[in-house]
C-alpha positions in Angstrom: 24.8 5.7 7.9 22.6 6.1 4.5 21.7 2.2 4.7 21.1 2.4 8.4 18.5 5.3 7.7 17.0 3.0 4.9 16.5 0.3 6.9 14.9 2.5 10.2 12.6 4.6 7.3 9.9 1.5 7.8 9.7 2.1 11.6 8.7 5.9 10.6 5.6 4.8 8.4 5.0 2.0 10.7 4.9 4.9 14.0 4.3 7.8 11.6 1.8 7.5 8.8 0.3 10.4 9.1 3.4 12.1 9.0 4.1 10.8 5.8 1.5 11.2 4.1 1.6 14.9 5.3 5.0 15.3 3.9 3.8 13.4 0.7 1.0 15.4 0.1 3.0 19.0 1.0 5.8 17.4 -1.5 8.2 18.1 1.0 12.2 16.7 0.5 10.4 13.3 -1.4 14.0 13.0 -3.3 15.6 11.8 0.1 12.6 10.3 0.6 12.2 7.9 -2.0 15.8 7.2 -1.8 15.7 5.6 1.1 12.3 4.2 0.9 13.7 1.9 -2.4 16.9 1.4 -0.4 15.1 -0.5 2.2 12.8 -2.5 -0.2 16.1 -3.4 -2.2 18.2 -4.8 0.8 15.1 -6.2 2.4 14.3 -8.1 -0.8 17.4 -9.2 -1.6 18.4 -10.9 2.0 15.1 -12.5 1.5 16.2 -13.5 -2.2 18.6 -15.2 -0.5 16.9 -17.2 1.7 14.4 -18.4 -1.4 17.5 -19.4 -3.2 19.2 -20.9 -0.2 16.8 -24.3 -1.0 19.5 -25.2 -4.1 22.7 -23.9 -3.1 24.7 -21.0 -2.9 24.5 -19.9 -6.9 20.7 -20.2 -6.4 21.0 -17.9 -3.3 22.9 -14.8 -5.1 21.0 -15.5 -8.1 17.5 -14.9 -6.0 19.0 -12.0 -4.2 19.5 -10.2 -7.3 16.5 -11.0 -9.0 14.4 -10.6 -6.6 15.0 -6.4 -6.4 14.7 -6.6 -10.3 11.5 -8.2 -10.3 10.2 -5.2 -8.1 11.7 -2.2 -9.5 10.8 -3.2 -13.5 7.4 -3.7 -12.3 6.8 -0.6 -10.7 8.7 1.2 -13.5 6.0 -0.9 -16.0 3.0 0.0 -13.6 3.9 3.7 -12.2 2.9 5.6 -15.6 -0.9 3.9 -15.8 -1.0 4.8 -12.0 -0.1 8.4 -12.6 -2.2 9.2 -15.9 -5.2 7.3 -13.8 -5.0 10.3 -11.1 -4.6 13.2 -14.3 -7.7 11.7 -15.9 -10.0 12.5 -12.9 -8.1 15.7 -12.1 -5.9 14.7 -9.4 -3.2 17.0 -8.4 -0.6 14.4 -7.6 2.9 14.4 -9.3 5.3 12.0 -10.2 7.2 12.3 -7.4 4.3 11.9 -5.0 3.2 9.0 -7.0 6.6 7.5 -7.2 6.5 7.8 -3.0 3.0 6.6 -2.9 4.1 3.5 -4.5 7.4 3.2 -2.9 6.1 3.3 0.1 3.8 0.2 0.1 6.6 -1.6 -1.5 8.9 -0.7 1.2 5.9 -2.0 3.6 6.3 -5.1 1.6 9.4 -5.9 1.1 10.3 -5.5 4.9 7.5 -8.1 6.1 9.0 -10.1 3.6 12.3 -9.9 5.1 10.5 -10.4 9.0 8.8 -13.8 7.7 12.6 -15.2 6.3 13.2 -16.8 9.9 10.0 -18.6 9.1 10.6 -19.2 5.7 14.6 -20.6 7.0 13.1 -22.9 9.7 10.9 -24.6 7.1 13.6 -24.8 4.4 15.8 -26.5 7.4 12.9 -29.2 8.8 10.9 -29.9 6.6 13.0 -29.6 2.9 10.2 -30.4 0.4 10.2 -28.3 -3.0 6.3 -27.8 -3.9 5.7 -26.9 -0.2 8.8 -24.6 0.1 7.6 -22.4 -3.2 4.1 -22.6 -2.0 4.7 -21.3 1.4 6.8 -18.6 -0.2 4.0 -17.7 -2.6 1.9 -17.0 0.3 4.1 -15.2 2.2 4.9 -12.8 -0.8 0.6 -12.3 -1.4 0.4 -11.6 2.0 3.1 -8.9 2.0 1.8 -7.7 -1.1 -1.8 -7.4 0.4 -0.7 -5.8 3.5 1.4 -3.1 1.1 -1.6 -2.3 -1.2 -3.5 -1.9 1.7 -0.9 1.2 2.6 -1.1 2.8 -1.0 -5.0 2.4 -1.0 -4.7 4.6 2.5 -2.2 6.8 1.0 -4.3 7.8 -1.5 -7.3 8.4 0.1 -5.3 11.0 2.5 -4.0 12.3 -1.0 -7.5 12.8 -1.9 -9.1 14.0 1.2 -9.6 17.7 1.6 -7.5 19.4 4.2 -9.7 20.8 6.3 -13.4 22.3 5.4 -13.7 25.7 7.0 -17.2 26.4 9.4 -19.4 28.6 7.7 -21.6 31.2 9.7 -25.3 32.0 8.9 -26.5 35.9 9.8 -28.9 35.8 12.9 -32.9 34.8 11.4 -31.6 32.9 8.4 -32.6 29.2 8.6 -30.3 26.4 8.0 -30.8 23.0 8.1 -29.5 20.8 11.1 -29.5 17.0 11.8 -32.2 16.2 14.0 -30.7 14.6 17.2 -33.3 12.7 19.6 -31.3 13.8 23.0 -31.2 17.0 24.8 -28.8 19.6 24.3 -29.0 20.6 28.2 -30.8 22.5 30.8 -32.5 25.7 30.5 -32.9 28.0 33.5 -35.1 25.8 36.0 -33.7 22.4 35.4 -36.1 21.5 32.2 -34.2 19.8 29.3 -33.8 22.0 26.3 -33.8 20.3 22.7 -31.5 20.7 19.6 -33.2 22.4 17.2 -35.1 20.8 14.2 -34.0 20.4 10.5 -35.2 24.2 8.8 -35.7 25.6 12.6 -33.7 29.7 12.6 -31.1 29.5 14.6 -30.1 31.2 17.7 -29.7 35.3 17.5 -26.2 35.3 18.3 -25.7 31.3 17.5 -23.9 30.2 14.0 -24.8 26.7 12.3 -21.8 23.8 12.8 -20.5 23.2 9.3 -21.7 20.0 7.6 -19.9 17.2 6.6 -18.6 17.2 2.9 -19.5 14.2 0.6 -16.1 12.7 -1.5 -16.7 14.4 -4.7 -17.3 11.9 -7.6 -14.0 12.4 -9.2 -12.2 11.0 -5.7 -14.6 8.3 -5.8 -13.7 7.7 -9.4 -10.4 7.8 -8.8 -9.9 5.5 -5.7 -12.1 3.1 -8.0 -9.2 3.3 -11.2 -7.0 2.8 -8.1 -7.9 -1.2 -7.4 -8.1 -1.6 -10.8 -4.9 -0.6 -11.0 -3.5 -2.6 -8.1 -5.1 -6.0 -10.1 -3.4 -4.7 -12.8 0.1 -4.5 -10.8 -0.6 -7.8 -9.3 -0.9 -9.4 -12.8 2.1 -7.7 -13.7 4.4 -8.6 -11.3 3.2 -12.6 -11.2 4.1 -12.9 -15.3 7.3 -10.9 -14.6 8.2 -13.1 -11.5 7.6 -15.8 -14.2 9.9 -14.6 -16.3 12.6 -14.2 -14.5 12.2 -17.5 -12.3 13.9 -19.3 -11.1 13.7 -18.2 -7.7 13.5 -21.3 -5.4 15.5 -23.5 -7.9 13.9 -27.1 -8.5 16.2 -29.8 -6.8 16.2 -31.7 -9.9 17.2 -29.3 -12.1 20.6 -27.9 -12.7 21.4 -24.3 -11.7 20.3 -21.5 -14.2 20.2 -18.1 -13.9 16.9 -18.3 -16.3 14.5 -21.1 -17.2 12.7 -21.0 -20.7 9.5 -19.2 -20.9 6.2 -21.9 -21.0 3.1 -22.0 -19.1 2.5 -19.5 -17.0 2.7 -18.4 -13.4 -0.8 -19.6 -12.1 -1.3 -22.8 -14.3 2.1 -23.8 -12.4 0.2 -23.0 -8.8 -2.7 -24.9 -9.4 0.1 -27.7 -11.1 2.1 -27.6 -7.5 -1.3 -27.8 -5.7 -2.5 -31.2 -6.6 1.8 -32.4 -6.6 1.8 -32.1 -2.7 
């Protein structure tokens, strides 16, 4: 029952985001939360570590669907304390355990799209079973996730950061306030002729009371969604060395199986390497 609510959780943020980050934000029951949220990610990564290592055998395959969770969990557990003394610097009110669901959600949005394209990822494996293409299809598929996820915590955040609700405030009969100019008519007066908005400065009505204005972000929100992207670059560059590291994940044909390789190069001089291979 506790996996089959782990796996449903994405179909709540995908139906319910609001909803989430309401219950995020009020810190409402985020133990259960986040407990199912990095159930999903890891079952959801590992079946699709098994399809990656499916390309060299069935040692390859478990190997994959073990590392694959790993590789995830270390780098958010590298990454999650930069994310969280980001927001205290600017004088954010998060806590950990809203930043560890922040976070936990995207990755759950991640890891489950990852899981949806391993059909893809299968068929191509199965009819057209060429190494450098294989790992670079994979490659993209994990970016895309992984861009479709950050876009999730960059939303998060902003409804982290956005002010519940800013109450109207009423101005005494005679005092003047200052209103948008709008170039159409309000309505109607008593014979028929169109009656206009009032002008910026103009008093208002006797009994009327001025619509509350819109609030700018305060510089500290904006300050803190812009430490935000530089975090997620910093997470991306993370998780690529780390991924690295613990290759391999699609295991080269030529090679023997090994549960590590030795560390050389580095992840994106290999891209550009497999690039001009094909």
């Amino acid at each position: 029952m506790a996996s089959a609510q782990s796996l449903l959780v994405i179909e709540r943020i995908l139906r319910d985001r609001s909803g989430v980050w309401e219950q995020i934000r009020d810190d409402r029951d985020l133990g259960p939360l986040i407990g199912q949220l990095l159930a999903s990610a890891a079952i959801s990564l590992a079946l699709y570590g098994a399809v990656l290592g499916a390309s060299n055998g069935a040692l390859q395959a478990v190997a994959s669907a073990v590392k694959l969770p790993i590789l995830l969990l270390v780098t958010l557990v590298i990454c999650l304390p930069t994310l969280y003394l980001f927001n205290l610097v600017f004088g954010a009110r998060l806590s950990i355990r809203q930043a560890v669901a922040l976070v936990s959600v995207a990755v759950t949005v991640m890891s489950t799209l990852c899981l949806a394209f391993a059909p893809i990822s299968l068929f191509f494996l199965v009819t057209a079973p060429h190494y450098s293409f294989y790992k670079l299809l994979n490659v993209a598929i994990m970016t895309l996730t992984a861009f479709v996820g950050l876009k999730f915590l960059v939303g998060g955040m902003r409804s982290m950061n956005q002010p519940v609700g800013v109450p109207a405030v009423s101005v005494p009969a005679g005092q003047p306030v200052a209103v948008q100019p709008v170039p159409a008519m309000a309505g109607a007066g008593n014979h028929g002729e169109p009656v206009a908005l009032p002008a910026a400065g103009a008093p208002t009505p006797a009994n009327g009371a001025a619509p509350a204005r819109p609030v700018p972000p305060a510089p500290e929100r904006q300050a803190s969604m812009a430490l935000l992207y530089v975090w997620i670059v910093v997470f991306g560059f993370v998780g690529t060395q780390l991924a690295w590291t613990l290759r391999p994940f699609v295991g080269s044909p030529g090679e023997p199986f090994a549960i590590f390789r030795h560390i050389e190069g580095n992840f994106y001089v290999d891209i550009v390497r497999t690039l001009f291979g094909l």
